[in-house]
VOPAGU-2260 file (C-alpha; in pm, 1 decimal, decimal comma):
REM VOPAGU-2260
SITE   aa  ch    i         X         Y         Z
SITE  UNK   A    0   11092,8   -4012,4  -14135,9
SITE  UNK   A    1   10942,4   -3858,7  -14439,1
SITE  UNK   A    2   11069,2   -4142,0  -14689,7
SITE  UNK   A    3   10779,9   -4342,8  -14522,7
SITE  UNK   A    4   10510,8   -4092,4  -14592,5
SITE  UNK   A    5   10308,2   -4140,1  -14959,8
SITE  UNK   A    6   10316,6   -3818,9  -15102,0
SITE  UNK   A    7   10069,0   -3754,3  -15426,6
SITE  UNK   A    8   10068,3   -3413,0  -15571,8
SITE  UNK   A    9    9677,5   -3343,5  -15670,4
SITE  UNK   A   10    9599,3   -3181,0  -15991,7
SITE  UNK   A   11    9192,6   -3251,1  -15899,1
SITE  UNK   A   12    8972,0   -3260,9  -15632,0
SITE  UNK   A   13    8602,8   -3355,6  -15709,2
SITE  UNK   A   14    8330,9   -3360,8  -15406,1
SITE  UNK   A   15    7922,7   -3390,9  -15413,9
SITE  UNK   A   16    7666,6   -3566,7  -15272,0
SITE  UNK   A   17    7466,3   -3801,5  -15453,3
SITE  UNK   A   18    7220,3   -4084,8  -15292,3
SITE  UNK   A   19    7307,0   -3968,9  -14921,5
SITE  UNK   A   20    7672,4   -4023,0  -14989,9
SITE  UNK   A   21    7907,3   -3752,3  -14963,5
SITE  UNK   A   22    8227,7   -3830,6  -15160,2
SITE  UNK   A   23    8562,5   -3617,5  -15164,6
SITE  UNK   A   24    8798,5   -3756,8  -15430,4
SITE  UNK   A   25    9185,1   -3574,4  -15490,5
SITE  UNK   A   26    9335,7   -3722,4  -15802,9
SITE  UNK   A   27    9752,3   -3658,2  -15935,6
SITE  UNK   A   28    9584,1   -3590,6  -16279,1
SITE  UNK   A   29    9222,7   -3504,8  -16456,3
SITE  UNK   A   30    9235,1   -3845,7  -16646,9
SITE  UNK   A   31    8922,8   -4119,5  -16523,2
SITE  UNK   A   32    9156,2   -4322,0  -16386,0
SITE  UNK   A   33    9428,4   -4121,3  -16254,2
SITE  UNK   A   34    9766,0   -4318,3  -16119,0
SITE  UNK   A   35    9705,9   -4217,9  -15719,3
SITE  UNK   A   36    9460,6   -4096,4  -15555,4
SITE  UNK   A   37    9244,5   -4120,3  -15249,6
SITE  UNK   A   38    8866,2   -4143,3  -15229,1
SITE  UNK   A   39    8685,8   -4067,1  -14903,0
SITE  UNK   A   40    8330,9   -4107,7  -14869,2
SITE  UNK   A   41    8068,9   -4123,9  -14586,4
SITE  UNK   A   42    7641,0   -4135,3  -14551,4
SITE  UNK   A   43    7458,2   -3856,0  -14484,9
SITE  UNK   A   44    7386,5   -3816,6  -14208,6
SITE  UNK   A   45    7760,2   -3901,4  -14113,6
SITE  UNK   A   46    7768,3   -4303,6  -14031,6
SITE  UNK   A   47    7808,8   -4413,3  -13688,2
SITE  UNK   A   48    8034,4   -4709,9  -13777,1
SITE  UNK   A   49    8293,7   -4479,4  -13970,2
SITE  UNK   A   50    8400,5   -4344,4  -14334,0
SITE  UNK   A   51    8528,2   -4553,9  -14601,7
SITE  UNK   A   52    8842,2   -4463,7  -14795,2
SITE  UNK   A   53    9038,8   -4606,5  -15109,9
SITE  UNK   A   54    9453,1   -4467,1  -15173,0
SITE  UNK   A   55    9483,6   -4555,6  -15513,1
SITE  UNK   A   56    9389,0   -4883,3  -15500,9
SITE  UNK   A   57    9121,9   -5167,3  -15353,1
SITE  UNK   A   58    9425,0   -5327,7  -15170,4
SITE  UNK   A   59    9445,0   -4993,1  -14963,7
SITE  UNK   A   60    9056,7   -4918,9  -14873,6
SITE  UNK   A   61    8848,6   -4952,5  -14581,8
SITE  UNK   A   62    8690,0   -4808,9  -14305,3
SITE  UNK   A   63    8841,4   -4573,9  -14033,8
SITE  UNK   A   64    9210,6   -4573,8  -14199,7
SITE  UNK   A   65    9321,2   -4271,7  -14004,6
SITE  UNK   A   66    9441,6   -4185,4  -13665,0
SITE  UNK   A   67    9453,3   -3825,0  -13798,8
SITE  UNK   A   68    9401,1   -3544,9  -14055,7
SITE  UNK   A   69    9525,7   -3205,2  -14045,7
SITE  UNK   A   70    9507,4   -2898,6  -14312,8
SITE  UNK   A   71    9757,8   -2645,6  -14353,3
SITE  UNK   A   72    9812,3   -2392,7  -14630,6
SITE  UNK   A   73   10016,2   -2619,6  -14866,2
SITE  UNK   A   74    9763,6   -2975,8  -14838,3
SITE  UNK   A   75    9668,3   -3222,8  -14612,8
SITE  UNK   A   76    9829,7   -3458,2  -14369,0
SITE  UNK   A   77    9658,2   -3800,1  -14284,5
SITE  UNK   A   78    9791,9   -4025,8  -14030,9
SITE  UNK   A   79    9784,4   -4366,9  -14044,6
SITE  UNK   A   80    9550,6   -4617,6  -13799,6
SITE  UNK   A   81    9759,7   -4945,8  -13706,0
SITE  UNK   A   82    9620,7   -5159,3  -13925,0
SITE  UNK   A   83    9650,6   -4926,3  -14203,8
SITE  UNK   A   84    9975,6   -4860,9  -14129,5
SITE  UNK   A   85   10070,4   -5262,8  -14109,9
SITE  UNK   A   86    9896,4   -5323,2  -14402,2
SITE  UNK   A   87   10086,3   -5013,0  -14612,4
SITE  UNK   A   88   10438,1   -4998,8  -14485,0
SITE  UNK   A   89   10391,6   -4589,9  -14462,0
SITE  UNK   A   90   10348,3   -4364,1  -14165,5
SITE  UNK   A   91   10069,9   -4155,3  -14344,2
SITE  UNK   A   92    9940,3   -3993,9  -14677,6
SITE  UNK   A   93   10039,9   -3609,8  -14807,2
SITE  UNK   A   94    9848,1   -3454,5  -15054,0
SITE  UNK   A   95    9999,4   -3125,0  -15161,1
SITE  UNK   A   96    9742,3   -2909,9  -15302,9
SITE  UNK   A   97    9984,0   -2636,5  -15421,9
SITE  UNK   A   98    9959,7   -2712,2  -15825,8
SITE  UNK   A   99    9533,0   -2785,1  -15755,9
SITE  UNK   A  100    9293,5   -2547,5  -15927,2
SITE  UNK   A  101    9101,7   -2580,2  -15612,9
SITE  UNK   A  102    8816,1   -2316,4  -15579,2
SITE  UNK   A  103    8557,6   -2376,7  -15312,9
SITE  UNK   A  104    8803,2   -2418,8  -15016,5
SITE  UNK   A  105    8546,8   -2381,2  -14783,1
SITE  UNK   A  106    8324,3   -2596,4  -14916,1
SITE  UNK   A  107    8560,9   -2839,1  -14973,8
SITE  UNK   A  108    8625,3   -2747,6  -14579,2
SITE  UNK   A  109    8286,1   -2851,6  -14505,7
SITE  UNK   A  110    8292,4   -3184,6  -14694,3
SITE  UNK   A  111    8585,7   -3323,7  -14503,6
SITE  UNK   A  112    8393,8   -3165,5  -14176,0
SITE  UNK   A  113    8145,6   -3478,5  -14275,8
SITE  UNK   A  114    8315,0   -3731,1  -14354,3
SITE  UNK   A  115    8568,3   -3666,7  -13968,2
SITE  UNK   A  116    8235,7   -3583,3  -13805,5
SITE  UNK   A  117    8520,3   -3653,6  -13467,2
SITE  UNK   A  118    8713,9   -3348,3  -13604,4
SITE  UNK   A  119    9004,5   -3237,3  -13807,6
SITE  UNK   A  120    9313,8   -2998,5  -13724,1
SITE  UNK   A  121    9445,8   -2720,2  -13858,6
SITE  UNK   A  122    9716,2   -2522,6  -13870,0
């Protein structure tokens, strides 16, 4: 089953707030316009109506993509909603974190609390 799971290895992870937005981006290189990635983004205070996401391009964004997220020591794990799913032809989305210069775990953490105000799981 994992040959139908997109799998990006992320070399950057970016996330502020700016204009009541808070944005987490993971990118497979430090370029501008890095070949995958996924953007997540949602108001502050968290919006009722969901979070928006974009995997590496427009064709895969919208609102409320995932059924679930988990962390675990390696990266993350998101699930894929139904229409999400229909609309990708993959189960989910793995970003392994591993080769990241990520500093700030738990403030990245915290970001990803906002944007899944309904929760997150970890292992």
């Amino acid at each position: 089953m994992t040959d139908k799971i997109f799998s990006i290895v992320i070399k950057s992870v970016v996330f502020y707030i700016e204009d009541d937005i808070q944005t987490v981006s993971f990118a497979s290189d430090e370029t501008n316009n890095p070949e995958n990635y996924l953007i997540l983004q949602n108001t502050i205070p968290a919006d009722p109506d969901g979070y928006y996401y974009e995997i590496s391009s427009r064709e895969y964004s919208g609102y409320n993509g995932f059924s679930n997220v988990l962390i675990d020591e390696e990266g993350i794990s998101f699930n894929f909603g139904r229409n999400l799913l229909e609309k990708s032809g993959f189960f989910g989305l793995r970003l392994h974190l591993t080769d990241c210069k990520l500093e700030g775990f738990d403030q990245l953490r915290k970001a990803l609390d906002h944007i899944f105000p309904d929760g997150i799981s970890c292992m």
